[in-house]
C-alpha positions as CSV (number, residue, x, y, z in Angstrom):
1,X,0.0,0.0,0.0
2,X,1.6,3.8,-1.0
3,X,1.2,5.1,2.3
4,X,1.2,9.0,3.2
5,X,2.9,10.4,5.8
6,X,-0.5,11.0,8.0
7,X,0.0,7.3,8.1
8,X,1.9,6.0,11.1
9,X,3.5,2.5,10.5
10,X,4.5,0.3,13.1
11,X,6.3,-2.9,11.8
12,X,7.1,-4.2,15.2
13,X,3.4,-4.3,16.5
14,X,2.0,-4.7,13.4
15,X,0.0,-1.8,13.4
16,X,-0.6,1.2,10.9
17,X,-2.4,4.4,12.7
18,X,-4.2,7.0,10.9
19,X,-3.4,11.0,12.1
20,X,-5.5,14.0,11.8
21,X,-8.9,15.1,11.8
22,X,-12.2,13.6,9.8
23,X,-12.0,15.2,7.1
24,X,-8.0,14.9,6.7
25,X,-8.2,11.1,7.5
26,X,-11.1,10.7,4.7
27,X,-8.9,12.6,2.3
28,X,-5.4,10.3,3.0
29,X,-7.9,7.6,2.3
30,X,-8.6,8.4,-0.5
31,X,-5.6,9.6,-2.2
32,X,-3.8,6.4,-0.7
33,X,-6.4,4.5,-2.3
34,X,-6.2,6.2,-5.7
35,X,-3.3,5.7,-5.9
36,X,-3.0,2.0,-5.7
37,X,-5.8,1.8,-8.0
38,X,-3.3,3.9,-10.6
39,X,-0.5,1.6,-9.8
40,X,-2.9,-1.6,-10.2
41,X,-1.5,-2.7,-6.7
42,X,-4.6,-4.9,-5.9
43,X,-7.1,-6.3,-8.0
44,X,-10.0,-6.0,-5.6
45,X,-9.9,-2.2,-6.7
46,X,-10.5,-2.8,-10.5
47,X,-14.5,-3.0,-9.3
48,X,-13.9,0.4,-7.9
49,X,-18.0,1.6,-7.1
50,X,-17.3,5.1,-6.5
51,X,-19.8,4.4,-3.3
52,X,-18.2,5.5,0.2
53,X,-18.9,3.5,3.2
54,X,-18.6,4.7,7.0
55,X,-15.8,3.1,9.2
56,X,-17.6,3.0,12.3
57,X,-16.1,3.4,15.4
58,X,-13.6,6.6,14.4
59,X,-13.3,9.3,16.3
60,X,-15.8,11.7,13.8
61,X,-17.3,10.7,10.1
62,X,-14.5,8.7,8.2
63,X,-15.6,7.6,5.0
64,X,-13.4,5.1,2.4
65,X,-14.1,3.8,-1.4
66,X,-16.4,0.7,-0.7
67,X,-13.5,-1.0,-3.1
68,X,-11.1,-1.1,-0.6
69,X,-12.9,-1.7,2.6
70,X,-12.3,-5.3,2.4
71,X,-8.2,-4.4,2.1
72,X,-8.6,-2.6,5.4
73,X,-11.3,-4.9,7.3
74,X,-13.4,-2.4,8.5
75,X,-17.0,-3.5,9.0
76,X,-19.2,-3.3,6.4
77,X,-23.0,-2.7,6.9
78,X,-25.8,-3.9,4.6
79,X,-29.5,-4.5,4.7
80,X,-31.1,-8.0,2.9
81,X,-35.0,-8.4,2.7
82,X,-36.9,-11.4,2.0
83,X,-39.9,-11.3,0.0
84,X,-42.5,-14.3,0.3
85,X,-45.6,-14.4,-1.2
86,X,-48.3,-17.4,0.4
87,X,-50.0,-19.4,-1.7
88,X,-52.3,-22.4,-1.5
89,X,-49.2,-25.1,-1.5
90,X,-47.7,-22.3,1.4
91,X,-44.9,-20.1,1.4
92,X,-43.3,-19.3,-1.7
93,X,-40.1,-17.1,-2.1
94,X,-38.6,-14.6,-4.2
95,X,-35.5,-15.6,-5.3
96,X,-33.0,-13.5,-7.8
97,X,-30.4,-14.6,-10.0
98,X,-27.2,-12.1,-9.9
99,X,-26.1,-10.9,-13.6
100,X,-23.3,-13.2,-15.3
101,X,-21.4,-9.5,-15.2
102,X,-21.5,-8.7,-12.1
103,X,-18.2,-7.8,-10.8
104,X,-18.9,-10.3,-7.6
105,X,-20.3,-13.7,-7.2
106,X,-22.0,-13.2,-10.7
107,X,-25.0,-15.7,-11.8
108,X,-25.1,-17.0,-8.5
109,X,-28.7,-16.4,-6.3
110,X,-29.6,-13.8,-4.1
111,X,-32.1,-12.9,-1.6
112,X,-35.1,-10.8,-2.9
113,X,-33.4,-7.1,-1.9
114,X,-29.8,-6.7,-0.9
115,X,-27.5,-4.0,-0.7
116,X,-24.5,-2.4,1.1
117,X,-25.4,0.7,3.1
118,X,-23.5,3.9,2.3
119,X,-22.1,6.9,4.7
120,X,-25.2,9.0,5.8
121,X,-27.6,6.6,4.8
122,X,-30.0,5.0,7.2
123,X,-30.6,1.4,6.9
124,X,-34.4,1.3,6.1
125,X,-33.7,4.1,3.1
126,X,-31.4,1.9,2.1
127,X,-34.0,-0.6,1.9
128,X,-36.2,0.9,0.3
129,X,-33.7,2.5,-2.2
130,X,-32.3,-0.8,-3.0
131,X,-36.0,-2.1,-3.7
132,X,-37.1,0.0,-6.5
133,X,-33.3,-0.3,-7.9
134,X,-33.3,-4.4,-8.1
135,X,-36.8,-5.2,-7.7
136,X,-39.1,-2.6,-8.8
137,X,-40.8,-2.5,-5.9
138,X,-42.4,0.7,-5.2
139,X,-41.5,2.8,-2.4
140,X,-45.1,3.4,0.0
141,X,-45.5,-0.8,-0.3
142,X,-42.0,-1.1,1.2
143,X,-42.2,1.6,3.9
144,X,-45.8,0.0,4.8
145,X,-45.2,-3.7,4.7
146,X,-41.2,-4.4,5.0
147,X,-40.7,-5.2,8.7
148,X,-37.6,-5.3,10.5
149,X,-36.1,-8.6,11.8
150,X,-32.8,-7.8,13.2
151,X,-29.4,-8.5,12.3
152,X,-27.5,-10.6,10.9
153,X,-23.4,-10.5,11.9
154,X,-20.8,-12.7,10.4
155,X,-16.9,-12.9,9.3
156,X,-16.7,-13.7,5.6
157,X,-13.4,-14.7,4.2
158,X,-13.2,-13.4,0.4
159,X,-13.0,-16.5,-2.3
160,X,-12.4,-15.9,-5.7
161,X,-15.6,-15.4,-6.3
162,X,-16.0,-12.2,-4.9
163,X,-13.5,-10.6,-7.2
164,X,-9.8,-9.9,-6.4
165,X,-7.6,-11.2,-3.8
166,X,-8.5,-14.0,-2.2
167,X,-8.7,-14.3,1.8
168,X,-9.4,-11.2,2.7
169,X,-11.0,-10.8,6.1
170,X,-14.6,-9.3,6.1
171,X,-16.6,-9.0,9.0
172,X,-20.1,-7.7,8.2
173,X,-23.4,-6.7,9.5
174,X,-26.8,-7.1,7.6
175,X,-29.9,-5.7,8.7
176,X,-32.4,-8.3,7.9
177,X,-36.4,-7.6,6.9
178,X,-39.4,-9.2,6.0
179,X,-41.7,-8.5,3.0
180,X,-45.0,-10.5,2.6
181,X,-45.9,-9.7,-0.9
182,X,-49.8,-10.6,-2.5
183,X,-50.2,-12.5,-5.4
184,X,-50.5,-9.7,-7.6
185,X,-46.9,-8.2,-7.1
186,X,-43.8,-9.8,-8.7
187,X,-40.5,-8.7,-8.5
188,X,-38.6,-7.3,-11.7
189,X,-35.3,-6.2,-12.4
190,X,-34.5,-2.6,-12.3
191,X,-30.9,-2.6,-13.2
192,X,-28.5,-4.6,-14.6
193,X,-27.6,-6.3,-11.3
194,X,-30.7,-9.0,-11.3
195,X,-30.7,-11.1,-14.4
196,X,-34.3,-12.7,-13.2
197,X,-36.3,-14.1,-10.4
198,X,-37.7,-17.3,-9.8
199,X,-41.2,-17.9,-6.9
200,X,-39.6,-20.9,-5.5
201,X,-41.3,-23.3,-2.7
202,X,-39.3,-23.7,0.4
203,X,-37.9,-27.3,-0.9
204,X,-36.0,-25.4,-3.8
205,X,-34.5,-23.1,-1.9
206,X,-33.4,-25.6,0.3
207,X,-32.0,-27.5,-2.4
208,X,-30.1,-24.4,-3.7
209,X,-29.1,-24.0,-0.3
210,X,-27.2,-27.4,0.0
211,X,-25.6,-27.2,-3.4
212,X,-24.0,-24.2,-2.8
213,X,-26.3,-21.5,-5.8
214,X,-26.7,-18.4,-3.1
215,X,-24.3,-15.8,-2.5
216,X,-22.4,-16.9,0.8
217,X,-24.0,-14.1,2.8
218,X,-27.4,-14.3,1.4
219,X,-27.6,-18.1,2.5
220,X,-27.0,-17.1,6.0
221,X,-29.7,-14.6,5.9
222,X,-31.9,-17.2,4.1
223,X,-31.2,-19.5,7.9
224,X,-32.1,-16.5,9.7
225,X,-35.3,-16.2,8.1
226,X,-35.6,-19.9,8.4
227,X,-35.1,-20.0,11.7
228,X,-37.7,-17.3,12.2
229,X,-40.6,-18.8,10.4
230,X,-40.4,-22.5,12.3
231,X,-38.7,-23.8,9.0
232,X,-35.4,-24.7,10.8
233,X,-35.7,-26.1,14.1
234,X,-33.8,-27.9,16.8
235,X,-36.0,-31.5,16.0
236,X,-35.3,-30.8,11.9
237,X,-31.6,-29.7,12.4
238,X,-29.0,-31.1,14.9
239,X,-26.6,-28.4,14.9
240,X,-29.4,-25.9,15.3
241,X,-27.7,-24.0,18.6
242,X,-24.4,-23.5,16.2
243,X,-26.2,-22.7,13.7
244,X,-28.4,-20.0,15.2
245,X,-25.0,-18.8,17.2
246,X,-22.7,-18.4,14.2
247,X,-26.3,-16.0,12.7
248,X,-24.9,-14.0,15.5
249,X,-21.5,-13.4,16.3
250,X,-19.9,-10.7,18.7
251,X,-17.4,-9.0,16.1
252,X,-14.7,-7.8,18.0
253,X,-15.2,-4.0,16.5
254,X,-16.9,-1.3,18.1
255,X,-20.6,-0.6,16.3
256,X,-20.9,3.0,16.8
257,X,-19.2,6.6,15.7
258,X,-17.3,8.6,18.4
259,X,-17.3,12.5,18.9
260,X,-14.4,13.7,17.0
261,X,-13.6,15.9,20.2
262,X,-12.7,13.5,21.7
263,X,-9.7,12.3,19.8
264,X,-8.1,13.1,16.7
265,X,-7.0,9.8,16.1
266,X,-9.1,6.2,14.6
């Protein structure tokens, strides 16, 4: 990495400390990041998004290039919703299929709305932004019948499907919803990020489930909602307290923002 000088490396306790204000420490960011992007030092930054996610838990707001969060492990922040719709054979789900050109995990499934949350955006606007945008679902149905779940917490290690290096440590947080849809609403692609969807019975997801088809992070939320519903239980699933554990785990990284009187270092 072409470090600045605001960057304080220490080789002996492996540590690299960021100086300066918000605004300075979002600008060293940046420029440290444009310029390994220039010098094609990693290949996780040729799917640059021009998006800016928060690093929570700085001293004051400090932003980076959603590209390079993974290079730095800061946690990432998301929102995933489920849409079912019930039928007379029971609950059906809406399941998308990623494009073949998306930059990550393309062609693989999806759950119904996902989406990384950017700096200064709440969750539930994320939501509902990332409805319309991959589902063309319109805005007063989401804010009236999306319903908040909790969250889901997990550390993802980077494959080569995600584009770029490979082992990268991710730990993320998705905020996880609910959205009962009627028969007369189906779910179309807005953008090019969806290729389709399918209404799939609980027994194909399943079955998608077990051979590996979703998105590694989208299968976990798909347990979640499982687990929610009655679907997985401790009599259907051995491993059920593990399971339901790992939905869940303590990430060792603070979850909040700090006054940035209080410090001028993150």
């Amino acid at each position: 990495m072409p470090w600045s000088s605001q960057f304080l490396i220490n080789h002996q306790d492996h540590t690299v400390t960021l100086c300066g204000e918000p605004r300075e420490r979002s600008k060293a960011i940046e420029e440290v990041l444009n310029q390994a992007r220039s010098d094609h030092s990693f290949a996780v930054l040729e799917g640059w998004r021009n998006e800016l996610y928060p690093i929570t838990g700085s001293m004051g707001q400090v932003v980076m290039e959603r590209a390079g969060s993974s290079l730095f492990g800061i946690l990432s922040w998301g929102v995933h919703m489920t849409a079912y719709t019930l039928t007379e054979k029971g609950m059906m789900i809406w399941v998308p299929r990623r494009s073949p050109t998306k930059q990550t995990y393309p062609a693989m499934l999806d759950n119904t709305v996902a989406g990384g949350i950017s700096a200064g955006e709440l969750p539930f606007n994320s939501l509902v932004r990332e409805a319309k945008e991959e589902a063309s679902l319109p805005e007063d149905m989401v804010r009236e019948r999306a319903k908040a779940c909790g969250i889901v917490t997990y550390f993802h290690i980077r494959d080569s499907r995600a584009g770029g290096e490979t082992g990268l440590l991710q730990p993320e947080a998705q905020y996880v919803y609910d959205l009962e849809l009627p028969n007369t609403v189906t779910p179309k692609p807005s953008d090019n990020e969806v290729q389709e969807f399918y209404l799939w019975c609980i027994e194909d997801v399943q079955d998608a489930l077990r051979n590996g088809e979703f998105k590694p992070n989208c299968a976990l939320v798909l347990l979640d909602f499982f687990v929610r519903h009655g679907i997985l239980t401790a009599e259907s699933e051995e491993h059920y307290v593990e399971m339901v554990s790992r939905l869940h785990r303590k990430l060792p990284f603070p979850t909040i923002t700090h006054d940035s009187k209080s410090s001028n270092r993150a």
